[in-house]
N, C-alpha and C positions, 0 to 999 in steps of 0.2 A: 504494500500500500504506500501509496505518496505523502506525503504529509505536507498541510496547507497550512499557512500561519494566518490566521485571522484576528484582526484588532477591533473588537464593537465596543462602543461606550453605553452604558446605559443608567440613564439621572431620571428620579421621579418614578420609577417604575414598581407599580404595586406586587405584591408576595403572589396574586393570581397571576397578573403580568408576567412573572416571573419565573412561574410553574411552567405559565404556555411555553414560555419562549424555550426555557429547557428541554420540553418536550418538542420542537420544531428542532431545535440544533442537534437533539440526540438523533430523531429521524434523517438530518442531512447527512448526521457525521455515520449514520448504518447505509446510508444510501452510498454513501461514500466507498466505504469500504465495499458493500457490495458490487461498486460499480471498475471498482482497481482488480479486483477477481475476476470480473467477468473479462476485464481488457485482458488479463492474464493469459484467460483460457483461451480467448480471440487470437492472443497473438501468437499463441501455441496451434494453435487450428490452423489459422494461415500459414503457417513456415511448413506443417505438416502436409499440404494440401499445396502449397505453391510449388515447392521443389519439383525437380525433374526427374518423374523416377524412370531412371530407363531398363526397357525392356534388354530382357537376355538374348545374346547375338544366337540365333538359329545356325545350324551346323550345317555347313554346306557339302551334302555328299559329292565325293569324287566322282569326274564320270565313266560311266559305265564302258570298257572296252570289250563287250561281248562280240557288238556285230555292226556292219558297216552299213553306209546309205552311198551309193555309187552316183556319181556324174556322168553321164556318156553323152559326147559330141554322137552329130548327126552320121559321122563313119564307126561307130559303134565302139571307138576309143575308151577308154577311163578318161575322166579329163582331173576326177578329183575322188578322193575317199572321206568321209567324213562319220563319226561313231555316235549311233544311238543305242539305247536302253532294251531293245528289240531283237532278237533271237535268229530275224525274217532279215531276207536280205531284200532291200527295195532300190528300184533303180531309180534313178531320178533322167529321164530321156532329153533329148537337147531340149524341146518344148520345154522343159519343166513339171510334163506330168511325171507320174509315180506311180509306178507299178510295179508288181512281185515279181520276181526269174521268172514263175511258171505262167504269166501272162506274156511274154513274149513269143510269138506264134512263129517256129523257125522252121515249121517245115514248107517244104515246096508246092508251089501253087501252080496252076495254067496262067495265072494273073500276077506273082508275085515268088519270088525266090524267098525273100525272107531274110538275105544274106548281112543287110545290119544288125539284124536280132541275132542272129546264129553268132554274130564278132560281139557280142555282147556279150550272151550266153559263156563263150568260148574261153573271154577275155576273165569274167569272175571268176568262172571254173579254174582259170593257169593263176589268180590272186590266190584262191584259198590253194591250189596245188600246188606254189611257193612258200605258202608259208608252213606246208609240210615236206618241202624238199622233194617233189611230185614236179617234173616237167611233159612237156609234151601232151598238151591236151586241147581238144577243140570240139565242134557241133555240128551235128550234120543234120540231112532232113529225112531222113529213111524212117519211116511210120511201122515200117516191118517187123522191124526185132522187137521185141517186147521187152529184152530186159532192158531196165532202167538207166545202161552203159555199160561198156565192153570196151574191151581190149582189142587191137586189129593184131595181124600178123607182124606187123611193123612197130609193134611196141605203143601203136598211140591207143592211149584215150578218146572214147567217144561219147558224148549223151549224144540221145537222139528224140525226137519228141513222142510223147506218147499220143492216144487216137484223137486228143481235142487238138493236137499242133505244138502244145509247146511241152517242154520238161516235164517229168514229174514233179507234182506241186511238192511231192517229199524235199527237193532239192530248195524249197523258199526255203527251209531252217538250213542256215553255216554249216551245224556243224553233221547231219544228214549228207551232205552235198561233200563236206571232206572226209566223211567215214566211207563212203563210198568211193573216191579219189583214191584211200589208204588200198581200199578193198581190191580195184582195179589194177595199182602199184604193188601190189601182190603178184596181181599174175605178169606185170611187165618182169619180174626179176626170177619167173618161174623158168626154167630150161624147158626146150623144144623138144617134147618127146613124140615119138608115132602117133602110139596111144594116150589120150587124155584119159583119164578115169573120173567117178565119180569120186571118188576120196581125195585125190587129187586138190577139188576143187574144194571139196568139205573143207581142206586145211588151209584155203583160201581163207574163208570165212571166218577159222578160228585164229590167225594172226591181227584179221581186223578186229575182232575181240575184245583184241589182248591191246589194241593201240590206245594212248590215250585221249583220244577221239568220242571212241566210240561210247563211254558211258556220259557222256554231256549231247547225246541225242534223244530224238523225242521216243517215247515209248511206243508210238505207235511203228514207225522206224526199227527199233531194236530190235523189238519183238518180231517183226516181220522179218528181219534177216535173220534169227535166230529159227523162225520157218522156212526158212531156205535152206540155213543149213541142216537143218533136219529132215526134210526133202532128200539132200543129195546122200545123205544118210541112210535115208533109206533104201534108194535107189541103185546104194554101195555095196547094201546089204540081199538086193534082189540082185544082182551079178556076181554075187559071189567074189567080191571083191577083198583081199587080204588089209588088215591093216583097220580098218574102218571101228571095229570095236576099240582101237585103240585112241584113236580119236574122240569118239564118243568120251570113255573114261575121262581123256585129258580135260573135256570141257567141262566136267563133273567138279573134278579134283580141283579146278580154275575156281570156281566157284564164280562164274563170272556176275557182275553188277550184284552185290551183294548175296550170289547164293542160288542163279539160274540153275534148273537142274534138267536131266532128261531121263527120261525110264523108257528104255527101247521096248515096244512088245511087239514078236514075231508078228499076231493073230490082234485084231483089234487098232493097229494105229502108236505112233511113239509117242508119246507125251511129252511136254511142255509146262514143267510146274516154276511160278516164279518166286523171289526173294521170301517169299511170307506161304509157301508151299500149297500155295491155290493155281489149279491147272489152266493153263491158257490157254481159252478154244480158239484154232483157225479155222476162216470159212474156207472152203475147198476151193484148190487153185487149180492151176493148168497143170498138165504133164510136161515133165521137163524134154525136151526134144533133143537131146544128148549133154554130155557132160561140162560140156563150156559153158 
């Protein structure tokens, strides 16, 4: 509280007079005090309330280098790479629209070759097959072959489009597109024998496996190679093929993506149990039309 010095004179003034007036100075001197608290507590409110309180700085996550967004000039160039948060590979066309690998329609037409999509195609495919040490790969337009890409005589890599014209949409995910790359750089480093066998190629499939590739792709992908190579499995096992049981085991004993397992049965079909030992149905595919 403040303190105020006050000087009143007072002459002639009666004992009521007197009473009043004590009672008017005691009320000033309680308004008083009352009123030095209340600035008190105002002036405590405002400093409380004026200040700057500032907010806590938000963490700025790093960015993501999973998977890339591509630039390509109007000859089907890279012109630029650039990294989003995204799994999918998306192209960015000299227009500027945006579209997925498997939207690029490379196969051949009476109307149109396709041949800047196919250097497009071609061009991602030899990015990710550099950055696993994978050369010599390109696109063609042949609707024919069904598998998803193959190896020629000459050591190259080929996708080719499947029945809508372009890729396999498997090939929008990275790392799909380079487990398969791995798959194919298998059979580039394979020797030239007469006979190709089914087993052969089963041990194709279990090097890509074993790559560290192949367990950061999509399950729908995994699982479907891992039906292929159960396929040629079995197909190792109807020719009477040596060695095939042994394979099989290996992939057991791998325990591959936490715990893949296979139960061959002669009678009934091979099974396909996965990590948490629940059996994976495939819908029925084509026959393989030899062992390539």
């Amino acid at each position: 509280m403040s303190t105020r010095k006050h000087i009143i004179e007072l002459e002639n003034t009666s004992a009521s007079e007197m009473a009043r007036f004590r009672r008017i100075m005691l009320g000033i001197w309680r308004q008083q005090i009352e009123d030095d608290k209340n600035a008190g507590e105002m002036e405590k409110f405002v400093k409380m309330n004026n200040s700057v309180k500032r907010k806590p700085q938000k963490k700025v996550s790093k960015k993501s280098y999973k998977n890339d967004l591509f630039y390509v000039d109007e000859d089907g160039n890279i012109t630029k790479v650039e990294i989003n948060k995204s799994r999918y590979i998306t192209v960015v066309l000299s227009g500027r629209k945006k579209v997925l690998l498997s939207d690029l329609y490379i196969s051949g037409s009476t109307f149109s070759w396709n041949n800047t999509n196919r250097q497009i195609v071609a061009n991602i495919a030899g990015y990710y097959g550099k950055q696993v040490n994978v050369k010599n790969i390109g696109a063609n337009y042949d609707r024919n072959d069904k598998s998803l890409a193959y190896t020629d005589s000459k050591n190259k890599i080929w996708f080719h489009p499947t029945s809508k014209g372009g890729i396999d949409p498997d090939f929008n995910d990275k790392y799909n597109l380079q487990s398969t790359i791995i798959h194919e750089h298998n059979h580039q480093k394979e020797l030239q024998v007469k006979t190709y066998t089914y087993s052969a190629h089963a041990k194709v499939y279990l090097k890509q496996f074993q790559h560290p590739t192949f367990k950061m792709t999509s399950k729908s992908y995994y699982e479907g190679q891992m039906g292929s190579f159960i396929k040629y499995l079995d197909y190792a096992s109807g020719h009477d093929e040596k060695g095939w049981e042994n394979i099989l085991k290996k992939f057991n004993d791998l325990k591959i993506l936490g715990g893949y397992q296979i139960k061959y049965r002669e009678s009934g079909g091979t099974q396909l149990f996965n990590n948490k030992g629940t059996e994976v149905i495939f819908q029925p595919g084509m026959a393989l039309d030899g062992p390539h």
